[in-house]
C-alpha distance (Angstrom), angle and dihedral (degrees) to the residues before:
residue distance angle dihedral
X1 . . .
X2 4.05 . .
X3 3.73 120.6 .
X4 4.65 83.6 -135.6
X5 3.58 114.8 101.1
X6 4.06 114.2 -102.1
X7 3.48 122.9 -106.1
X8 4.36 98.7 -110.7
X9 3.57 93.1 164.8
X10 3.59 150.4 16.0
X11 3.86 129.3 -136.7
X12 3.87 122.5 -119.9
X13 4.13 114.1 -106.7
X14 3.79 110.0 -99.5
X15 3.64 107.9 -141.9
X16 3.85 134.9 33.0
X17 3.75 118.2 -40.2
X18 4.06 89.4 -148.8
X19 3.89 126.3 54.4
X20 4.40 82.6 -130.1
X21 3.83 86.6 -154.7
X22 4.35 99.4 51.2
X23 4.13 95.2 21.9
X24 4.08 88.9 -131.2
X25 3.96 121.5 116.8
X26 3.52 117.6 -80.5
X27 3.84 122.8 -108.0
X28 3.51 86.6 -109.7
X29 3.63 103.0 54.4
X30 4.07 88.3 37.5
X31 4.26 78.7 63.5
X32 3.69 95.9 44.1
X33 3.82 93.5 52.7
X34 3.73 93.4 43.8
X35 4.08 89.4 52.6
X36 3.58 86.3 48.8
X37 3.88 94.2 52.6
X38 4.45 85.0 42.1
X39 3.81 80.0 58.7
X40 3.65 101.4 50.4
X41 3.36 90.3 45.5
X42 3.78 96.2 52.2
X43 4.26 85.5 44.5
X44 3.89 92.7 51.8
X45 3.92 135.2 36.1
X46 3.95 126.0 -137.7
X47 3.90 82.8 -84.0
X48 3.70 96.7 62.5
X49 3.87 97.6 -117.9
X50 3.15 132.5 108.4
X51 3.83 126.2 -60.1
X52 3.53 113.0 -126.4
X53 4.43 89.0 -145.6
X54 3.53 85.2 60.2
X55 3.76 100.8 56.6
X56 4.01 105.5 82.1
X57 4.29 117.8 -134.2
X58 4.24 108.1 -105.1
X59 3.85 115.5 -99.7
X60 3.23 121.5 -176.7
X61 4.03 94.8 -105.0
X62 3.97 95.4 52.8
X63 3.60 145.3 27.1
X64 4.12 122.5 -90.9
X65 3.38 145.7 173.7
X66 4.17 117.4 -96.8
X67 4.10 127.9 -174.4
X68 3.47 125.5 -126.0
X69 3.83 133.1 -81.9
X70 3.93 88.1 -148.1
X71 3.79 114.3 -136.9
X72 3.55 109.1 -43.6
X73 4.48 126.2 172.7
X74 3.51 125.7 -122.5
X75 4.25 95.0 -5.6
X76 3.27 125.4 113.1
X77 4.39 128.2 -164.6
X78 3.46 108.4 -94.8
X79 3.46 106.2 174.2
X80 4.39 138.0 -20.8
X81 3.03 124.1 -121.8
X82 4.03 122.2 -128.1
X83 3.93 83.0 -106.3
X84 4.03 91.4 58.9
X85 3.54 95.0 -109.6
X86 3.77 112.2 139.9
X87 4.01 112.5 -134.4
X88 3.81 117.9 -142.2
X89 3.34 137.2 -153.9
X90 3.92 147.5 151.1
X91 3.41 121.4 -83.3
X92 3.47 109.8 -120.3
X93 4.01 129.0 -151.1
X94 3.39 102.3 -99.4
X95 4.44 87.0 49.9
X96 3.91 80.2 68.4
X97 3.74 132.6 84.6
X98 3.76 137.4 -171.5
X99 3.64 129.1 54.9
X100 3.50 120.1 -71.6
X101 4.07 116.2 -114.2
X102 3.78 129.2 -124.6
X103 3.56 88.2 -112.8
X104 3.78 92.9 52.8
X105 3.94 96.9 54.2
X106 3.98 117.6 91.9
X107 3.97 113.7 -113.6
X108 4.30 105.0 -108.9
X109 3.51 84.8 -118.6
X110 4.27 95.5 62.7
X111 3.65 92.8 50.2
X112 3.70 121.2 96.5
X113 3.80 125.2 -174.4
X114 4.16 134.7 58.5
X115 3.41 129.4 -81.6
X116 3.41 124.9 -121.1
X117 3.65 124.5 -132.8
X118 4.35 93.0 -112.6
X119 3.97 88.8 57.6
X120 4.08 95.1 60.2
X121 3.65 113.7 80.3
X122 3.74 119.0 -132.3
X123 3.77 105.6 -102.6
X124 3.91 97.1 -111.7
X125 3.59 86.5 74.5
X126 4.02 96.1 55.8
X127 3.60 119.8 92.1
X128 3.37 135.5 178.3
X129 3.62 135.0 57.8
X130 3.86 130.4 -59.4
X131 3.66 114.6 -127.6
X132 4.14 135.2 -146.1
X133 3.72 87.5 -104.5
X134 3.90 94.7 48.0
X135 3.68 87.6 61.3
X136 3.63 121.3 79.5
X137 4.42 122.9 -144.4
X138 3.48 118.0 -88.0
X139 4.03 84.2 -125.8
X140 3.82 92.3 68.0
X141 3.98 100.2 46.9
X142 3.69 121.3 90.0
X143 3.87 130.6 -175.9
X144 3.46 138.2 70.3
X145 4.32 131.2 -75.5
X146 3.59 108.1 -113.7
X147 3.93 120.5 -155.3
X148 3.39 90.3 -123.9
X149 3.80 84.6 63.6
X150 4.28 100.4 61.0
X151 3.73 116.6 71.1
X152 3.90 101.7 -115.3
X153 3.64 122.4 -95.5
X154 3.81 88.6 29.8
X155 3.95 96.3 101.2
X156 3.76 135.7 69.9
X157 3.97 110.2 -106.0
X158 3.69 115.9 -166.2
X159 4.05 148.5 86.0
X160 3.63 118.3 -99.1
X161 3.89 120.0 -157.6
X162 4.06 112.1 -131.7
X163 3.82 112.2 -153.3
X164 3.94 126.8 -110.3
X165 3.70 117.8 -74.5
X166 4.34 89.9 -157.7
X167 3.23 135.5 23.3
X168 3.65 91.3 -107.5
X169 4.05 101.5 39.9
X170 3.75 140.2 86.9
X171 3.24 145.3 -88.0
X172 3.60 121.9 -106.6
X173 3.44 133.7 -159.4
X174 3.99 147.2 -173.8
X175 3.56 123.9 -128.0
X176 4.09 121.7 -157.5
X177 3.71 136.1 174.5
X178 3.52 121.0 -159.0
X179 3.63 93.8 -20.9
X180 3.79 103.4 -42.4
X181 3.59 121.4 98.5
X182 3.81 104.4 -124.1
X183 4.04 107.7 179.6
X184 3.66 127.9 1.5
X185 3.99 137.4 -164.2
X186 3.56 118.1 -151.4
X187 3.60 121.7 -133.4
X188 3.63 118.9 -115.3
């Protein structure tokens, strides 16, 4: 591609086409038709296509040739540059729109990886219903309950007394609040 304009048209011949007098062309139009045949000879190659000098560069006012990216997976043409070179690049998720199918979503089990704390929605925005299957065995979880974890007013608060283990010991007793057992005295 050349950075000159292209020829796109050709002017008209001023003057007369025929010397009136001798019956042969004109000087004038004899240099009009040779310009013209200059032109298509700058336009085409020995070939017959298309020369790539007469095939302006794009701007963003008028049309222009551009090359080719060549096959290229999961890119896309996001811009070309003033040379006509496409520029590729990867769509990312936020280029897309739509919602995402069932069918287009990864089973848990095929994904590898962690998640970080920015990709897990706060739970008010959940809906739905949990199912048996979501729901791992008690036997397999470890950790501790916090309070902060039980809805208030859910959990037994209290002290219960435990009898005497002799004759001569003391009572013990167990102390919870709001389900959790937060002191205890053994029995004695």
């Amino acid at each position: 591609m050349s950075q000159t304009s292209p020829i796109v048209s050709v002017s008209t011949p001023t003057g007369p086409l025929v010397d009136i007098k001798t019956g042969l062309a004109t000087f004038a139009f004899l240099k009009w038709l040779q310009n013209i045949g200059q032109l298509i000879n700058k336009v085409f190659d020995n070939t017959g296509a298309i020369s790539p000098d007469a095939i302006p560069f794009p701007t963003s006012t008028s049309l222009g040739g551009i090359v080719t990216a060549g096959p290229s997976a999961n890119q896309w043409v996001n811009a070309i540059d003033g040379t006509g070179t496409p520029q590729l690049s990867q769509p990312s998720f936020q280029n897309l729109s739509g919602t995402a199918t069932p069918a287009q979503i990864p089973a848990l089990s095929a994904l590898s990886g962690s998640v970080n704390p920015a990709q897990v929605p706060p739970l008010s925005d959940l809906n739905g219903a949990v199912t048996a299957s979501q729901v791992p065995p008690l036997s397999v979880l470890s950790g501790q309950i916090t309070a902060g974890q039980i809805p208030a007013g859910l959990g037994f608060g209290g002290t219960i007394v435990t009898a005497k283990l002799t004759v001569g010991g003391a009572n013990g007793s167990m102390t919870f609040s709001n389900g959790f057992l937060v002191s205890q005295v053994p029995a004695t």
